[in-house]
C-alpha positions in Angstrom: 26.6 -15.3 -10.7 25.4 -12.1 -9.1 27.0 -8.3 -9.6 27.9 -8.4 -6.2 29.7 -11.8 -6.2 31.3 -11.7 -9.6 32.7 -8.0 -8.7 33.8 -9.0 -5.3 35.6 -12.0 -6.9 37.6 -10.5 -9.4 38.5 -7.3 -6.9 39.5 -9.6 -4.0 41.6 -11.2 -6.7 43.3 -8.4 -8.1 43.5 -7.3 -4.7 45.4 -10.4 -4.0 48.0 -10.4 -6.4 49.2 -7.2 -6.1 49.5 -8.1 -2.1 51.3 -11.2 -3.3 54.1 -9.4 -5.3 54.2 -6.9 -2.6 54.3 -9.3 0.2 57.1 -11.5 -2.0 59.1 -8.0 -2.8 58.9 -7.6 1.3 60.0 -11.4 1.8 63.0 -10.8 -0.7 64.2 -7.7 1.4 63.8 -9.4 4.2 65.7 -12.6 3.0 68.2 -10.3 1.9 68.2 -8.2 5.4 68.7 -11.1 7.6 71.4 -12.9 5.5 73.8 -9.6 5.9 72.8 -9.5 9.9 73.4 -13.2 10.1 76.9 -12.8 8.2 77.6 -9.7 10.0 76.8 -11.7 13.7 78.6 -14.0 12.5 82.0 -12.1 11.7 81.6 -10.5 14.7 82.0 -13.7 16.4 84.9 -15.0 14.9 86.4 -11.9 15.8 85.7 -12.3 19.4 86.6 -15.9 19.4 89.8 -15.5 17.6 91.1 -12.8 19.7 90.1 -15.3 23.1 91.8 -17.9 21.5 94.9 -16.5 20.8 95.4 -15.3 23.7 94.8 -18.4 25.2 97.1 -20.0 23.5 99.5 -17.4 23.8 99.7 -17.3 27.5 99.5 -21.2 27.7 95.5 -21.7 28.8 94.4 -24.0 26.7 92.0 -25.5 28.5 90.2 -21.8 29.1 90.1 -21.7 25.4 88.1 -25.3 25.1 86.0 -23.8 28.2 85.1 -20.5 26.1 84.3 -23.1 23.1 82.0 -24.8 25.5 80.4 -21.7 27.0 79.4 -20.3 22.7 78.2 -24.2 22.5 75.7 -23.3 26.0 74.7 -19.8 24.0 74.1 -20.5 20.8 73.8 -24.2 20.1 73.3 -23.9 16.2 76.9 -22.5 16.4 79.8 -25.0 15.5 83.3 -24.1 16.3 86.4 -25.7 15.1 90.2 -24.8 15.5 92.7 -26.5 12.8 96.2 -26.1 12.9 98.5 -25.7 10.1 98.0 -28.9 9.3 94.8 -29.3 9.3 94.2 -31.7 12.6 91.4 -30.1 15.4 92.7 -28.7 18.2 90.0 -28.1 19.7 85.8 -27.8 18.8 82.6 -27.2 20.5 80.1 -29.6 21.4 78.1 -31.5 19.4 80.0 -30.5 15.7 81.4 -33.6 14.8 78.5 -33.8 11.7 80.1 -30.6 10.0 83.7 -31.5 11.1 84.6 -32.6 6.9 82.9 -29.1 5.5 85.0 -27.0 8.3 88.3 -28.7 7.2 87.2 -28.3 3.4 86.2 -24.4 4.1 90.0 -24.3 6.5 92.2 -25.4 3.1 89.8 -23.6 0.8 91.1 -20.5 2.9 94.5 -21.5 3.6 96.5 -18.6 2.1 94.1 -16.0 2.9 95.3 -13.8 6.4 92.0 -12.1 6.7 89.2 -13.0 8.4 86.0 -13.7 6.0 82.5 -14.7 5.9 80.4 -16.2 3.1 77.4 -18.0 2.3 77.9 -21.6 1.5 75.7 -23.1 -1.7 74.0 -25.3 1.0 73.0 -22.7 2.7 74.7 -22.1 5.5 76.7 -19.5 6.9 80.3 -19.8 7.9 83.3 -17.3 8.7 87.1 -18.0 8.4 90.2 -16.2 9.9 94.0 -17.0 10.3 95.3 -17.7 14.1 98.5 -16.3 14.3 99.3 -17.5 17.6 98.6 -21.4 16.6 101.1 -21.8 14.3 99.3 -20.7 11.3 95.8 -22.7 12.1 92.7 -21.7 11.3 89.2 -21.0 13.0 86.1 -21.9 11.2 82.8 -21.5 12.5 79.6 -22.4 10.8 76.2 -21.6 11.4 73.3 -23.3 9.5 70.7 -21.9 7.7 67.7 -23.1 9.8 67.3 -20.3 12.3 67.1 -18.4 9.2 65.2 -20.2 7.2 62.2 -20.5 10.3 62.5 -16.5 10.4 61.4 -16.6 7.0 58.6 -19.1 7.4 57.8 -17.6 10.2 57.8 -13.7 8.2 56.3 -15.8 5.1 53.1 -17.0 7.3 52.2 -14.2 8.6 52.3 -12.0 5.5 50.5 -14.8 3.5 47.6 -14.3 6.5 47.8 -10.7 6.6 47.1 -10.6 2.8 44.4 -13.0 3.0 42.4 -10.9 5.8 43.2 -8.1 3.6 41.2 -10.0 0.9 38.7 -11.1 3.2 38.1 -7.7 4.8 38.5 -5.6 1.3 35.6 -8.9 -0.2 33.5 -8.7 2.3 33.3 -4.8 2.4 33.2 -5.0 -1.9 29.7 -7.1 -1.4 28.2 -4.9 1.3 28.5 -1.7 -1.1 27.6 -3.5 -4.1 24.8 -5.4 -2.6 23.4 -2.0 -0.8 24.5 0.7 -3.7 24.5 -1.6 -7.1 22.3 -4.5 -6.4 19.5 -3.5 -4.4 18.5 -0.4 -7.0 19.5 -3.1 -9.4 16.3 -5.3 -8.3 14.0 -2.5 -8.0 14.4 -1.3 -11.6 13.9 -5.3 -12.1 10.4 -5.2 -10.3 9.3 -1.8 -11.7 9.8 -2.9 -15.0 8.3 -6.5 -14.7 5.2 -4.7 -13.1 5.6 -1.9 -16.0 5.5 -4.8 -18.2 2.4 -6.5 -16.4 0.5 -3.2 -16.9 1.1 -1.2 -13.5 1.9 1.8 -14.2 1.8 3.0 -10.5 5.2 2.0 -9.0 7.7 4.5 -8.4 11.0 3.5 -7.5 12.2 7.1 -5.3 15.8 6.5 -4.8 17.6 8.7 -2.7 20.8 10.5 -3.2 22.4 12.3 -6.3 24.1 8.9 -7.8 23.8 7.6 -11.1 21.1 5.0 -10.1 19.3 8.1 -8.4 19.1 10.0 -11.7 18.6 6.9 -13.6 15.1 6.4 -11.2 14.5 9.8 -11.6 14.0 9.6 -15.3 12.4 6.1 -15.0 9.7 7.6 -12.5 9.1 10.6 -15.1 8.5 8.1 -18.1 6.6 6.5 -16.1 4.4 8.9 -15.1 4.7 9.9 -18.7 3.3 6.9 -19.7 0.6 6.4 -17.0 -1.0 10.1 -18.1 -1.1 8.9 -21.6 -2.8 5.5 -20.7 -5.4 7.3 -18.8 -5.6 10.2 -21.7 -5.8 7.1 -24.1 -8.6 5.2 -21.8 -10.3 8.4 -21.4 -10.5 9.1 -24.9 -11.5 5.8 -25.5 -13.9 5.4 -23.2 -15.7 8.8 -24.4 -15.7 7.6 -28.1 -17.4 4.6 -26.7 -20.1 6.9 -25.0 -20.2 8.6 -28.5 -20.9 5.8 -30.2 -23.4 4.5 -28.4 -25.6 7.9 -27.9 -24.9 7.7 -31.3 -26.8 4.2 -31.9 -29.1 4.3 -29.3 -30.0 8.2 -31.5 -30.4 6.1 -34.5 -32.7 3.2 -32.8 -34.6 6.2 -31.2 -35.1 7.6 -34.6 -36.3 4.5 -36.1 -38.4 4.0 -33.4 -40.2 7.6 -33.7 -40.6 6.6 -37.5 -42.0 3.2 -36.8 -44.3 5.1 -33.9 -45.6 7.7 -36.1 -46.4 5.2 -38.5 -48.3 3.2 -36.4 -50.3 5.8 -34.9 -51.4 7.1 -38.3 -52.1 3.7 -40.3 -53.2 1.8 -37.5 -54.3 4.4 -34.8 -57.7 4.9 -37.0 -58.5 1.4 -37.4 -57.9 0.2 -34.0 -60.4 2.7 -32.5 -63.1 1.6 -34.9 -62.4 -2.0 -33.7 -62.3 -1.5 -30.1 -65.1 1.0 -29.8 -67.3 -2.2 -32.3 -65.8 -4.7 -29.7 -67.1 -2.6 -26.6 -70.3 -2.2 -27.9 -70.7 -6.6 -28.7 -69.4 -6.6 -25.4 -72.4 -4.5 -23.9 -75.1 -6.5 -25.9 -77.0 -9.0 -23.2 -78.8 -10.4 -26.9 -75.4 -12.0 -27.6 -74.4 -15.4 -26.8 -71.8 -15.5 -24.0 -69.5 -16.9 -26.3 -69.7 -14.1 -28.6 -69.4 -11.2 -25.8 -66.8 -13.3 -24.2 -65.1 -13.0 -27.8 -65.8 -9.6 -27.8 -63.8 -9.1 -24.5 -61.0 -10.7 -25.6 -61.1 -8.3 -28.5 -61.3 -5.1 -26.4 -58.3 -6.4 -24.4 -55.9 -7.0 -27.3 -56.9 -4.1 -28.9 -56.2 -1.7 -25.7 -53.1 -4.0 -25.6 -51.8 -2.4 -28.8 -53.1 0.8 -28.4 -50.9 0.9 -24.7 -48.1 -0.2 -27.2 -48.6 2.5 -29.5 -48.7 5.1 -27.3 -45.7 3.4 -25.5 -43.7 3.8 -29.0 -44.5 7.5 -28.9 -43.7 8.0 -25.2 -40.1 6.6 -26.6 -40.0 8.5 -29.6 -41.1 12.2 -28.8 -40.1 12.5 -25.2 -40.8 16.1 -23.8 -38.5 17.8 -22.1 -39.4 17.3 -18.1 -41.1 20.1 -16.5 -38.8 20.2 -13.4 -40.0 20.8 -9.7 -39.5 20.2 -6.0 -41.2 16.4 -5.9 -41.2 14.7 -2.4 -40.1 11.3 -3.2 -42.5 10.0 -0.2 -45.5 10.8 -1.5 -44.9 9.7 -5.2 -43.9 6.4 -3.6 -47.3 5.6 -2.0 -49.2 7.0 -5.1 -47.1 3.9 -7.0 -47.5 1.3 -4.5 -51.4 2.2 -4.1 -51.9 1.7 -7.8 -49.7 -1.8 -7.9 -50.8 -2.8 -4.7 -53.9 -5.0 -6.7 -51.6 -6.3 -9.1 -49.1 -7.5 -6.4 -52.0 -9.5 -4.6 -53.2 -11.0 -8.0 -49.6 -12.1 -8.7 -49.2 -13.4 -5.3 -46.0 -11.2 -4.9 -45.0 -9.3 -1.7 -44.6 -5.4 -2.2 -42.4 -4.3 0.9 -41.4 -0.9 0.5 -38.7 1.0 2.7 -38.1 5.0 2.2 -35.2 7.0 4.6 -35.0 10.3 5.2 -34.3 11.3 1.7 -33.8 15.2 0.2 -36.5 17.1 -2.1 -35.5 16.4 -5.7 -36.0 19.0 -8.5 -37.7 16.0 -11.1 -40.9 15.4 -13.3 -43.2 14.7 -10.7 -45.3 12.6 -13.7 -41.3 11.0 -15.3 -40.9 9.9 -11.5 -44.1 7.9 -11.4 -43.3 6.5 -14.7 -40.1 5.4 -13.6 -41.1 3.7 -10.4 -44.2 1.8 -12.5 -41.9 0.5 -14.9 -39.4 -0.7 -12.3 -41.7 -2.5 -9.9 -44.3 -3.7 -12.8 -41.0 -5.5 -14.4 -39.8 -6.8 -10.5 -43.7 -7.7 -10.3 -43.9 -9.6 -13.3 -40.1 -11.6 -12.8 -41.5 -12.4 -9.2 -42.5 -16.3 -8.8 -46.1 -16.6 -6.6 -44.8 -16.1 -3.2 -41.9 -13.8 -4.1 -41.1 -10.4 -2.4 -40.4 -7.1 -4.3 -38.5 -4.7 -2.4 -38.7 -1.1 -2.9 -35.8 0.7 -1.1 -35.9 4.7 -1.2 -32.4 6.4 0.7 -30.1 9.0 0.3 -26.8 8.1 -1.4 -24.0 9.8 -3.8 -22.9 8.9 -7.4 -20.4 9.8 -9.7 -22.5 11.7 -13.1 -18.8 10.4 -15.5 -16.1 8.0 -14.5 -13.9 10.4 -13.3 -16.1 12.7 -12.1 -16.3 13.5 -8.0 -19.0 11.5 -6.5 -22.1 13.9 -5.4 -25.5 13.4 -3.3 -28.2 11.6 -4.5 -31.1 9.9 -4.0 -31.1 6.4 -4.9 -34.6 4.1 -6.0 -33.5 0.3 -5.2 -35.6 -2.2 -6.4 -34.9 -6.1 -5.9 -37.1 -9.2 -6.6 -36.7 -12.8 -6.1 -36.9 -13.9 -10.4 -34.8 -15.7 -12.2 -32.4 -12.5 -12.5 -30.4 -10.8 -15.4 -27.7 -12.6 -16.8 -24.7 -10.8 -16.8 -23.9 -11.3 -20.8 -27.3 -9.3 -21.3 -27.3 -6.6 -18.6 -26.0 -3.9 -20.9 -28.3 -4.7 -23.2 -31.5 -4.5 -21.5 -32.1 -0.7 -21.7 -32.2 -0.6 -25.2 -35.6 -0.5 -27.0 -37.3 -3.6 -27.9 -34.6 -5.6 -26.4 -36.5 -7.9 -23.4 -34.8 -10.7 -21.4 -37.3 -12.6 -21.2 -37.3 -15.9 -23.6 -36.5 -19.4 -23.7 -37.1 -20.6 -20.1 -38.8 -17.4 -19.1 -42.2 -16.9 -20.5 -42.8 -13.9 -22.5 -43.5 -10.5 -21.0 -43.9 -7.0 -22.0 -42.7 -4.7 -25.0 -39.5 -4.5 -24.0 -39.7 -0.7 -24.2 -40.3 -0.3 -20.0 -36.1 0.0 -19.3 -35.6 2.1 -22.2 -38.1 4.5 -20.9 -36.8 4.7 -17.8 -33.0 5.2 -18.6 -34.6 7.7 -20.9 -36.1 9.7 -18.1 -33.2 9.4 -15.5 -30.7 10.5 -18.3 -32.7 13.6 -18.6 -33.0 14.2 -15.2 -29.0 14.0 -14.9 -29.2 10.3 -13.0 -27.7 6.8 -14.1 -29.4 3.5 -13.8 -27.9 0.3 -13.7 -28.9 -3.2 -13.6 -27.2 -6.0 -11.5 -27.7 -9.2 -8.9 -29.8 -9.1 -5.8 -27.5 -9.4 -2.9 -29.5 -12.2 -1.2 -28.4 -14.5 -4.2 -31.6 -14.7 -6.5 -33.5 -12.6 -8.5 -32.3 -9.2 -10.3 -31.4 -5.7 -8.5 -32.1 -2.6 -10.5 -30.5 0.9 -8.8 -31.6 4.5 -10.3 -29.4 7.5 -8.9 -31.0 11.3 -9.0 -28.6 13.9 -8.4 -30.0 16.0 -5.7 -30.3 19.4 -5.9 -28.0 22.4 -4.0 -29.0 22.9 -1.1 -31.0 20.1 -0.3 -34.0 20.0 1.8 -34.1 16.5 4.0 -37.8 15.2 4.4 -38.2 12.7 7.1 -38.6 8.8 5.8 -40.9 6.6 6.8 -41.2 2.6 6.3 
């Protein structure tokens, strides 16, 4: 059962019993009131009719005195009227009496020997009043008057209290629920829900309740724990968000450092050795006296050996990166320098290059880091293109947030999709780290591996992000660097 019901209950009924002894108090006074009017009435009556009667009969008019006797019967029909003699016999009653005729002679001898006039109130009930007629030889005059006149007053008196009392309870009930449901149960529900949504992980409700109440201190101190608690969470989340960071600068420091070792070992036991071979395949290569078989060998040779020599020097480009050598770098031109020198390998592969630059700002950057970054991207968007694909290389101004709770500022942002078989999303925050490729099973493959990790590599330096995600038309990966631009900015004019 609710507050509001339950309370309104038991105060209507308290309510309702102390109207009821009150009311029954009032009904006993007024029990007690009318029986000392009614007895009063009535003696005043038998006065008046005794004094008529008597003279009546004194003067001889007998027949006035049955008239007056018929005239009360007109008035008052619940009044019965009988005149004994000393014997006892009727001399004369009003109309309609005959019922009570035994009870008036009982109440005439009970009274007998008593001259003065009396009222009482009979056990059944009703009222009657004696008193001694002088002038009738010693008779008697009775007259009764029953108790139902004054029993309906008292229903009458008895209904309406017991009405009264219960729209008193109605009233003071229904009034008991409005407060309770406005004051009591409706702060009552919102400290439910805060706390439900407290307990779900919100920590953003508030519940603001007006007024200088209990309940409105009570929400006071709920809102301050809350935002007590909400401040923590984010201080926690914070914190644990930037010993996350930690720890992975931290491992990615370590894989950098065994990369530089395995680099610098490579170049010095294998750097040597691998120029003597490729400078001997070159030269078998150049010989017309060879078989082609042999200088067609001897290709292949100066291939795989440049192969590993890029490798190598890839390895160091991880390993020892300089710090950029920072400038003003229009973005447009830089962009045409890229696509000119992929523009052969996008026609071999089969692949569409579309490129799009906006009016974009003048970024202070490593004119040389930029072009490194923009190869990498579209020769990995190249190589995940199928035959017939499109690359698209999207260059416009944008903003970015350098921390997670950091204000966004301006940027320029390098957009580059392509129609492969994408990134799946269990491996996306992997595929920056060194050596770590996402191409296998299905995917044939491709590359070192070490092309993201150089480019996150440069864009951290420069003060950027880069993140990997899913092409918006449905297939193939999306891959979206951010450089902060520099204050104040100088727009250059795009082109498409």
């Amino acid at each position: 059962m609710r507050l509001a019901t339950s309370l309104g209950i038991w105060l209507a009924g308290l309510t309702g019993i102390i109207l009821g002894v009150h009311g029954w108090a009032q009904l006993s006074a007024e029990r007690t009131d009318l029986t000392s009017a009614a007895r009063r009435e009535l003696v005043l009556l038998a006065t008046a009719v005794r004094g008529a009667v008597e003279n009546a009969v004194r003067d001889g008019q007998e027949p006035d005195a049955a008239a007056l006797l018929e005239q009360l019967e007109l008035r008052d029909p619940a009044v019965d009227i009988f005149v004994f003699d000393s014997a006892g016999s009727v001399l004369g009653s009003s109309r309609g009496s005959e019922p009570n005729l035994d009870l008036a002679r009982s109440v005439a001898r009970a009274s007998a020997g008593t001259d003065a006039l009396q009222s009482e109130h009979l056990p059944s009930g009703d009222f009657v009043a004696t008193a001694p007629l002088r002038a009738a030889g010693g008779g008697r005059l009775v007259i009764l008057r029953p108790s139902n006149a004054l029993l309906a007053d008292l229903q009458a008196e008895l209904r309406a209290t017991v009405v009264s009392i219960g729209v008193v309870i109605a009233a003071l009930w229904t009034g008991i629920w409005v407060v309770v449901r406005l004051r009591v149960h409706h702060p009552m529900r919102r400290f439910i829900t805060e706390m439900r949504r407290i307990r779900g992980g919100d920590l953003s409700g508030r519940l603001a309740l007006p007024g200088r109440d209990e309940f409105a201190e009570l929400a006071r101190e709920f809102d301050a724990m809350a935002e007590a608690l909400e401040r923590t969470r984010q201080q926690l989340t914070q914190e644990a968000d930037a010993r996350s960071r930690l720890e992975q600068d931290m491992e990615r420091a370590n894989r950098m450092a065994t990369v530089g070792e395995l680099a610098a070992t490579l170049a010095h036991e294998i750097g040597s050795p691998l120029q003597v071979l490729n400078g001997r395949a070159r030269d078998l290569e150049a010989r017309s006296d060879l078989p082609n078989d042999a200088r067609r060998s001897a290709s292949i040779l100066v291939e795989q050996t440049d192969r590993v020599h890029h490798i190598v020097e890839r390895l160091l480009d991880v390993a020892r990166r300089k710090t950029p050598e920072l400038r003003p770098v229009d973005v447009r031109e830089t962009v045409q320098t890229v696509v000119e020198l992929l523009s052969c390998q996008a026609r071999r592969a089969g692949v569409t290059l579309v490129v799009d630059v906006h009016a974009v700002p003048v970024l202070e950057c490593d004119p040389a880091q930029l072009q490194q970054v923009l190869l990498n991207l579209l020769q990995n968007a190249l190589r995940a293109s199928p035959r017939g694909g499109t690359v698209r290389l999207t260059v416009e101004s944008s903003s970015f947030p350098r921390a997670p709770d950091s204000r966004p500022q301006p940027s320029v942002a390098i957009v580059v999709d392509d129609d492969g078989m994408g990134i799946p999303e269990t491996i996306r925050g992997r595929i920056f780290e060194p050596f770590f490729s996402a191409w296998g099973g299905e995917r044939p493959a491709r590359g070192t591996g070490l092309g993201l990790s150089v480019v996150r590599s440069i864009v951290v330096e420069h003060g950027g992000t880069v993140s990997a995600g899913e092409n918006p038309a449905g297939r193939g990966a999306r891959l979206v660097v951010h450089l902060p631009v520099p204050t104040p900015a100088r727009a250059l004019a795009g082109v498409a």
